[in-house]
N, C-alpha and C positions, 0 to 999 in steps of 0.2 A: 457459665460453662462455655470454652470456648467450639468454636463449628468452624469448617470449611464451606467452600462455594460448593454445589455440587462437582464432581468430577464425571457425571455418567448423564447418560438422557442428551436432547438436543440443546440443552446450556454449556455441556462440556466443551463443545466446540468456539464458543463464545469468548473473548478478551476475559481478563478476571475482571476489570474495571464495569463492564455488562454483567459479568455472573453475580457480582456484591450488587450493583443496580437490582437486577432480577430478586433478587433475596429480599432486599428490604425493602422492594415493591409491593412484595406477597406480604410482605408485614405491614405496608401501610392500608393494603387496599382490602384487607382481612379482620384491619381492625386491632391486630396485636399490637399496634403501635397507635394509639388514641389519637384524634384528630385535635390539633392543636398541644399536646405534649412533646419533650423537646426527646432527641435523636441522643444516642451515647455518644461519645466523643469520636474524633477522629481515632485517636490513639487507640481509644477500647474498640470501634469498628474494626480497626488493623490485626487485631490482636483477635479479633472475634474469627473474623475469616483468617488469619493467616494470609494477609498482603501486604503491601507497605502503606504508607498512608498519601502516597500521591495516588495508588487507583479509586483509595478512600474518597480522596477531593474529588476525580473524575468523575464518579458514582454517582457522587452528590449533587455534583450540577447536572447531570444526563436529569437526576429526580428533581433539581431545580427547573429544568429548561421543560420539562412535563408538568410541573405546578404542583406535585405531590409533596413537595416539602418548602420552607423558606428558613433562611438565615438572616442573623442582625448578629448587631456585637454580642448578645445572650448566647448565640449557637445558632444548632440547625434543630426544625420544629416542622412535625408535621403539618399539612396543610387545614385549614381549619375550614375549609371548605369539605364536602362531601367526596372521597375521590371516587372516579369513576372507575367500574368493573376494568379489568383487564382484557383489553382486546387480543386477539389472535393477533399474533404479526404476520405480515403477509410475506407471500413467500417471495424473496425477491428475486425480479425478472434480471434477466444480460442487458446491460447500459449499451446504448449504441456504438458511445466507442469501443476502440479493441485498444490489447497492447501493442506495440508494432513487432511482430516476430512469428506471429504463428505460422508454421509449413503449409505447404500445401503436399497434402498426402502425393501426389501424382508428378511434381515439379521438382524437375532434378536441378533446375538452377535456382532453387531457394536453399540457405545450406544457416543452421539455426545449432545452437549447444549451450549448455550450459555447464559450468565451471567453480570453482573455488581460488578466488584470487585475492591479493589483498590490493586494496585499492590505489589510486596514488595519493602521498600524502595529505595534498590539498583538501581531497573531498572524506580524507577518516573518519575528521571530526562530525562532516554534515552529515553521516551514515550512523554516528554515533557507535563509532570503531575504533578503537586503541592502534595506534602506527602500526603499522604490517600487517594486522589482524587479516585473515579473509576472511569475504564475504561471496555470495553467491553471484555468480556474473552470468549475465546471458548475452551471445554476442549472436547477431543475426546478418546475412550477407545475400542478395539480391543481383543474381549475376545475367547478364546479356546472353541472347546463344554463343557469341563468340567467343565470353567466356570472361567481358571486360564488366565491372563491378559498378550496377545502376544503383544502388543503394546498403550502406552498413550501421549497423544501431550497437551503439556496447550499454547494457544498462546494469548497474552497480544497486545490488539491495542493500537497504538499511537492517540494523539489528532488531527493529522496532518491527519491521514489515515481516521478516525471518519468525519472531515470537508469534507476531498477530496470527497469520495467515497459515489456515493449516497446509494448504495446498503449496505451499512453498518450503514449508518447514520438513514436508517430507524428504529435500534433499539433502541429502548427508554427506559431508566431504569425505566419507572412505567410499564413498561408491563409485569414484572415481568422474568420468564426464560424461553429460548424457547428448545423444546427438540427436536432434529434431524433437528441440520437446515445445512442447504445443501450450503456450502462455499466451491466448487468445482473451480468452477470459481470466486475466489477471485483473481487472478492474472489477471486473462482477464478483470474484472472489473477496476483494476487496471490502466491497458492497458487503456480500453477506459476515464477513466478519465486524460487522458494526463498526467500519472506519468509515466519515464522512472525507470526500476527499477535496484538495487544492488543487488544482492541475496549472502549473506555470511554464508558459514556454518562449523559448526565445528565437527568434530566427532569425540567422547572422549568414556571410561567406565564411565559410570555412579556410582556415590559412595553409597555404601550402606552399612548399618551395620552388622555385625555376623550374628546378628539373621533376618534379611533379606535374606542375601546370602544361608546360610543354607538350610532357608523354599522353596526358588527356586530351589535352588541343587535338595531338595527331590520331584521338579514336576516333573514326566516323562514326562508330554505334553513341557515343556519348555529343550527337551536335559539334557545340564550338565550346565545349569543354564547362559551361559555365555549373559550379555546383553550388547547393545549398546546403546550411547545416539550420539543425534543431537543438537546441537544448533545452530538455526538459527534466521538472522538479514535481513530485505528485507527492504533497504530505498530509497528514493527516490534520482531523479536529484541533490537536493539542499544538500545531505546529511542528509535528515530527517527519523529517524526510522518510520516505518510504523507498521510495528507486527516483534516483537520478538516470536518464538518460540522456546520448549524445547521440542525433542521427546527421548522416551526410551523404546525399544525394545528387546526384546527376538533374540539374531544375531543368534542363530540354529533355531529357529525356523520361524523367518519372515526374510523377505529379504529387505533392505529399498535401492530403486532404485528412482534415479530424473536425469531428463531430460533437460538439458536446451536446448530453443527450438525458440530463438525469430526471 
């Protein structure tokens, strides 16, 4: 008889690829699934919960990488060891790092939105976005008192990050743009959505034209004009991008420090 993952309780908020883990956890560690008997197929799992059979595979190695089950060319087999009771997951703590973009409630010259855009073409595919499609854009801007721009971040999400993440997923492009929205703890979100993450970054000069270079040179509030750019890639276990971002910065005048902290 075929079953769902649950939909309700604290799994609902879970990837499906966690909610089938979670399921046939409680089956192996309960004993409904004998220790040392082999697993139904990919296909009839897929079919069991109602997913496709890539979060099938995912499941199965989350319960491989725990020791609950093992596979050979026979299949997949429960573990013929004793599994241990089910622990409490712990509740997870905010990672030291941040996202770069959270407001500060008080600061008029921090100026943060977020958007529905479609990306450019180059990065559709890494976002796993069909040409034009949009996607959720967060654009962050870091101004001087005078009003000249110490630092800008645009960071493009993936369709994978959008699905996963409930706290993202709540933006909806009829709602038009939101201004100063507070994506501090976008990685701890992350976190508690059961994504292990990648963080890849690149730090380059930023290109810019004559007449760009110039009009900076002649800001006092920005030194002798020199900037730096960031680009960064945060994907997930499976290899899936989640947000690409690009940050470019004023390097006399801001200072761009990250933490990794997990």
């Amino acid at each position: 008889m075929a079953e769902s993952v649950p939909e309700y309780g604290p799994r609902a908020a879970l990837p499906l690829y966690l909610r089938v883990a979670c399921a046939l956890r409680d089956d192996l560690t309960q004993r409904r699934i004998s220790p040392g008997s082999r697993l139904p197929s990919e296909r009839h799992l897929a079919l069991r919960y109602h997913v496709n059979r890539q979060t099938v595979r995912s499941a199965l190695q989350l319960l491989r990488e725990q020791r609950l089950v093992v596979t050979d060319r026979r299949g997949t087999f429960a573990a013929a060891e004793p599994a241990e009771p089910e622990r409490p997951v712990p509740t997870p703590v905010p990672l030291r790092r941040t996202f770069p973009g959270g407001p500060r409630a008080a600061d008029s010259l921090v100026r943060a939105a977020l958007s529905w855009e479609a990306p450019p073409a180059a990065l559709a595919g890494r976002l796993s976005l069909a040409p034009g499609e949009p996607t959720l854009v967060h654009r962050h801007v870091v101004l001087t008192p005078a009003g000249a721009c110490l630092q800008r971040s645009v960071t493009w999400f993936s369709r994978p990050a959008l699905t996963e993440i409930p706290q993202l997923a709540r933006y909806r492009p009829s709602t038009g743009r939101y201004r100063q929205p507070d994506l501090r703890l976008l990685y701890h979100w992350m976190h508690q959505a059961g994504l292990r993450t990648t963080h890849r970054e690149t730090i380059g000069v930023p290109a810019r034209s004559p007449a760009e270079a110039t009009a900076t040179a002649d800001d006092p509030t920005v030194g002798d004009g020199a900037r730096l750019s960031v680009h960064r890639v945060v994907s997930d276990q499976h290899g899936h991008a989640l947000e690409v971002t690009d940050i470019d910065f004023a390097a006399r005048a801001a200072a761009w420090t990250y933490e990794f902290g997990d």
